[in-house]
C-alpha atoms as one frame of an Amber mdcrd trajectory, in Angstrom:
protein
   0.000   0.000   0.000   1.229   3.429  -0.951   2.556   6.030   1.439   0.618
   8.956   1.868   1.657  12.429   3.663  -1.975  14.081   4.658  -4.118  11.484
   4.621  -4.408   7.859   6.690  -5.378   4.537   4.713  -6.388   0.879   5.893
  -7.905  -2.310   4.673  -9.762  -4.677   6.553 -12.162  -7.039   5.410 -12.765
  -5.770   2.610 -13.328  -1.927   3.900 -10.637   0.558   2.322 -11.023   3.353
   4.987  -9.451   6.464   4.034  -8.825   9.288   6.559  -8.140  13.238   5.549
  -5.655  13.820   8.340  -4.805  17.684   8.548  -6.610  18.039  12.058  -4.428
  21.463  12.693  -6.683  23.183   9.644  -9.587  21.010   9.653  -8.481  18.758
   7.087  -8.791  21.877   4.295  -7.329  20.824   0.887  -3.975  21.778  -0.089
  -1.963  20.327  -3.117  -0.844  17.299  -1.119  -3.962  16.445   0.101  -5.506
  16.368  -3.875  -2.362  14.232  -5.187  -2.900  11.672  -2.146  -6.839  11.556
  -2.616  -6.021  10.794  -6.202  -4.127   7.997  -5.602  -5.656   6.445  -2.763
  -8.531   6.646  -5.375  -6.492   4.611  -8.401  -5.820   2.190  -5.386  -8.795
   1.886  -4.492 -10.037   1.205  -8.323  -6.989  -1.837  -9.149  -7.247  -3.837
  -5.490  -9.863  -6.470  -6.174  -9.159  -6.922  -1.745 -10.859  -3.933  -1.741
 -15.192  -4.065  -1.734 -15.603  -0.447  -0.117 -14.113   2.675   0.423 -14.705
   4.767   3.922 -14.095   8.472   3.933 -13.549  10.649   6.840 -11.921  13.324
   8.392  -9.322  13.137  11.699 -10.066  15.949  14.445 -13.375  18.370  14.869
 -13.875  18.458  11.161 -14.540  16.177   7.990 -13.076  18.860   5.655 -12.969
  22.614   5.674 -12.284  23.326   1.995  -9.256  24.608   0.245  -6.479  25.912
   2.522  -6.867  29.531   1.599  -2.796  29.661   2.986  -1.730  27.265   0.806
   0.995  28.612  -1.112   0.417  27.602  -5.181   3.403  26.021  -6.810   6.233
  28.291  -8.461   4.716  31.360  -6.127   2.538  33.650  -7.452  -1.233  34.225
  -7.722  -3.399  30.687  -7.313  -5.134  29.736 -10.978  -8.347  28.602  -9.779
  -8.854  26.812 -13.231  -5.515  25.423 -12.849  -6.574  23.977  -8.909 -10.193
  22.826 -10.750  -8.953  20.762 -13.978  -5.578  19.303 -12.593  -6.526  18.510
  -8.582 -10.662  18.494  -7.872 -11.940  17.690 -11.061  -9.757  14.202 -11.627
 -11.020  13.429  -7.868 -14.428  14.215  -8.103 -14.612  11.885 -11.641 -12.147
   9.253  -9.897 -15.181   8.994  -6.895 -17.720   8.994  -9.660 -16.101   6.434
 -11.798 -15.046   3.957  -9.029 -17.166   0.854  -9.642 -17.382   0.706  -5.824
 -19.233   2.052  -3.151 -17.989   5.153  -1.028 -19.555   5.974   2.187 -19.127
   9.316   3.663 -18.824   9.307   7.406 -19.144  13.077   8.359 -17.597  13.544
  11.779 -17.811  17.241  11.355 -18.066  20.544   9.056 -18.154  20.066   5.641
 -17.825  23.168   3.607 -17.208  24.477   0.485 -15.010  21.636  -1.741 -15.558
  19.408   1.251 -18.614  19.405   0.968 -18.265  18.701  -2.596 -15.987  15.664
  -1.629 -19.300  14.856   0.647 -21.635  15.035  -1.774 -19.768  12.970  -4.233
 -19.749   9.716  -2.365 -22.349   7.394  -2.638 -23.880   7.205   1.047 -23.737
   9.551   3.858 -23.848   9.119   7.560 -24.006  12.575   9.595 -22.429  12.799
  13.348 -25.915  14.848  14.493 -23.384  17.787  15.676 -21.601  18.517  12.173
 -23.198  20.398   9.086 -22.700  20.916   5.485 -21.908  24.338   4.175 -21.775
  25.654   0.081 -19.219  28.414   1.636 -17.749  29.504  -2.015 -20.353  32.808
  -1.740 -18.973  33.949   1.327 -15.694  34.599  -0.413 -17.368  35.455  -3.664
 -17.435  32.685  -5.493 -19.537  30.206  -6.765 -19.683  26.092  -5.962 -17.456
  23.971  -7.783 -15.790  20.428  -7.749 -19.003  19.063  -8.569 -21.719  21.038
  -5.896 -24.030  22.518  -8.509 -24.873  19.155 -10.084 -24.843  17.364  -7.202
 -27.277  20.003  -5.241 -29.473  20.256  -8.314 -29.237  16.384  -8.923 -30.640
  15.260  -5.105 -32.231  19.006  -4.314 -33.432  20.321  -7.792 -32.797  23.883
  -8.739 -34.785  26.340  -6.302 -33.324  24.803  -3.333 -29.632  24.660  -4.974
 -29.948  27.863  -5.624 -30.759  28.943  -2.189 -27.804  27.096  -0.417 -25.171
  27.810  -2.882 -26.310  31.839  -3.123 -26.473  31.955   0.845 -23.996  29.721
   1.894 -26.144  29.162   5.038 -24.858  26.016   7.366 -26.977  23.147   7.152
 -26.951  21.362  10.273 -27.067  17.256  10.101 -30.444  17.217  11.072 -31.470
  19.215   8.031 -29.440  17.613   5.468 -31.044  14.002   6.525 -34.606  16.350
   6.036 -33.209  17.393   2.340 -32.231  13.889   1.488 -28.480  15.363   1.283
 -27.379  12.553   3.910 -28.698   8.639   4.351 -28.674   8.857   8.456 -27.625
  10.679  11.478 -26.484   8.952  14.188 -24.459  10.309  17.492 -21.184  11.465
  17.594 -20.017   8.938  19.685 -21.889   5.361  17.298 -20.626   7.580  13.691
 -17.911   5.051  13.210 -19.536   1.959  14.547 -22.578   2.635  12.490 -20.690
   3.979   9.267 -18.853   0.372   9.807 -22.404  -1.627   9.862 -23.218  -0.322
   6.811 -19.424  -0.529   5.113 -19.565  -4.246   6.047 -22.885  -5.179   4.064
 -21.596  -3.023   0.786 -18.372  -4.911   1.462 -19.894  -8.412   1.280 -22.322
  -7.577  -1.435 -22.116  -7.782  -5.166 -19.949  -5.343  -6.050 -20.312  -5.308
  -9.932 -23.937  -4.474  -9.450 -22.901  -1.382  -6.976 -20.955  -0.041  -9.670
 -23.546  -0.811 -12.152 -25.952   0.668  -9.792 -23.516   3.527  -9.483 -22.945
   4.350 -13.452 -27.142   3.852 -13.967 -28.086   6.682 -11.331 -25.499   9.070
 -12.947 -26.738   9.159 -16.094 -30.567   8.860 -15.213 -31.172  12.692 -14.719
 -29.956  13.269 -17.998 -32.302  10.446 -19.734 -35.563  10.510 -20.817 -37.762
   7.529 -20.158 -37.383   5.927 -22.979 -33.113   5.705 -23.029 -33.132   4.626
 -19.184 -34.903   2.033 -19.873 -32.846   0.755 -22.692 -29.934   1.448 -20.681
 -31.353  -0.595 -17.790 -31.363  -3.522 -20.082 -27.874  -3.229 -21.384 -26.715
  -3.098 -17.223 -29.068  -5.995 -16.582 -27.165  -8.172 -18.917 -23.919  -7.429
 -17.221 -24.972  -7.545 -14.385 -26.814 -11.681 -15.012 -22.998 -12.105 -16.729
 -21.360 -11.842 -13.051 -20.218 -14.487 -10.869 -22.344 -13.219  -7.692 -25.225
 -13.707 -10.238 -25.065 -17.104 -10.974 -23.690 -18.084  -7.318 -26.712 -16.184
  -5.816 -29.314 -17.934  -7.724 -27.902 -21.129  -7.297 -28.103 -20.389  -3.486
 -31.612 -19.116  -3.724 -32.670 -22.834  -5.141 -30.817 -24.487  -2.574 -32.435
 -22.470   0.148 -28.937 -21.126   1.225 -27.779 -17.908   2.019 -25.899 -15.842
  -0.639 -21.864 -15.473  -0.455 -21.048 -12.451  -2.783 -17.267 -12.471  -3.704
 -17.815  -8.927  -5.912 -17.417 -10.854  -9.209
């Protein structure tokens, strides 16, 4: 397993947990951070040991953002299209593209590309005292690194529009309310429940999560008519896989399932 400098990695049983681990700034983004997300994200994509990725944060936070003190390279002025297309873009598609689950475990703020890295996983368990915040306004800019499709994908437009032009916090409680996060649990159970749920992904068919994964992507962008064709063309993949054939086999034999995620 590859070294990392700002971020902590383990597998076990099947669960790739990645940690951001810059507690002294609340795990904000700086260039190191991007280049060791990216690669703990190729990892994560060639270990076949590996069912389901974990992300959190170390400390108070799950991620603050950017590091607004975070020198860019060579000195001068930071190119914000240069941070967008070479560091958050490849991440966000990396999550996106992953044909494996990636639960969020939110042990604190989220805000601004953090949130972003929040909203691009595929599940999302809350600790009830953290929040989710579309911060780019309150330093005049706008969301990025994947927020206004994500917010208009699970929100729709009016209520995108309101958190990304006010920026307002949105406490766990509310984001469960919005549909922005799957639970919220205490403080104290976040890791033992964001395990629970880790250890059924990693023990289920994993070819049909990333199936499952690449279908709800390009729904919102489908008319009726295509999804369904395009439901058909996963379906045969997905009755080509190994879990497939094992499962049904079990089912006739009255036995219980073992999914190997082939």
């Amino acid at each position: 397993m590859a070294d990392y400098q700002t971020i902590l990695v383990s597998l076990e049983e099947g669960i790739f947990t990645i940690t951001l681990n810059r507690p002294e700034v609340y795990n904000a983004f700086n260039e190191q951070m991007t280049t060791d997300l990216q690669n703990a994200f190729k990892e994560a994509a060639k270990n076949d040991e590996i069912r389901v990725v974990v992300l959190t944060g170390a400390g108070k936070a799950f991620c603050s953002g950017q590091d607004l003190k975070d020198a860019p390279t060579g000195g001068g002025k930071r190119s914000l299209r240069d941070s967008l297309e070479r560091r958050y873009n490849p991440l966000i598609r990396a999550m996106r593209n992953l044909p494996k689950p990636i639960i969020c475990s939110i042990n604190g703020v989220a805000a601004g590309a953090g949130c972003s890295l929040a909203l691009a996983c595929d599940y999302r368990i809350c600790a009830e005292n953290a929040k989710l915040i579309e911060v780019f306004i309150r330093i005049g800019l706008v969301p990025d690194s994947g927020s206004s499709w994500f917010l208009v994908k699970y929100l729709g437009v009016a209520k995108a529009f309101e958190l990304a032009a006010t920026g307002n916090d949105v406490p766990a409680q509310k984001a469960l309310e919005l549909g922005l996060v799957n639970q919220v649990v205490s403080s104290e159970n976040l890791m033992a429940e964001t395990l629970k749920v880790a250890k059924t992904f990693a023990t289920g068919p994993t070819k049909a999560y990333g199936y499952i994964k690449k279908m709800m992507d390009k729904a919102a962008a489908m008319s009726l008519d295509e999804a369904l064709d395009y439901e058909v063309y996963m379906q045969e993949a997905a009755g080509r896989t190994e879990d497939y054939t094992n499962a049904v086999a079990a089912f006739r034999e009255k036995k219980k399932a073992e999914f190997k995620g082939k």
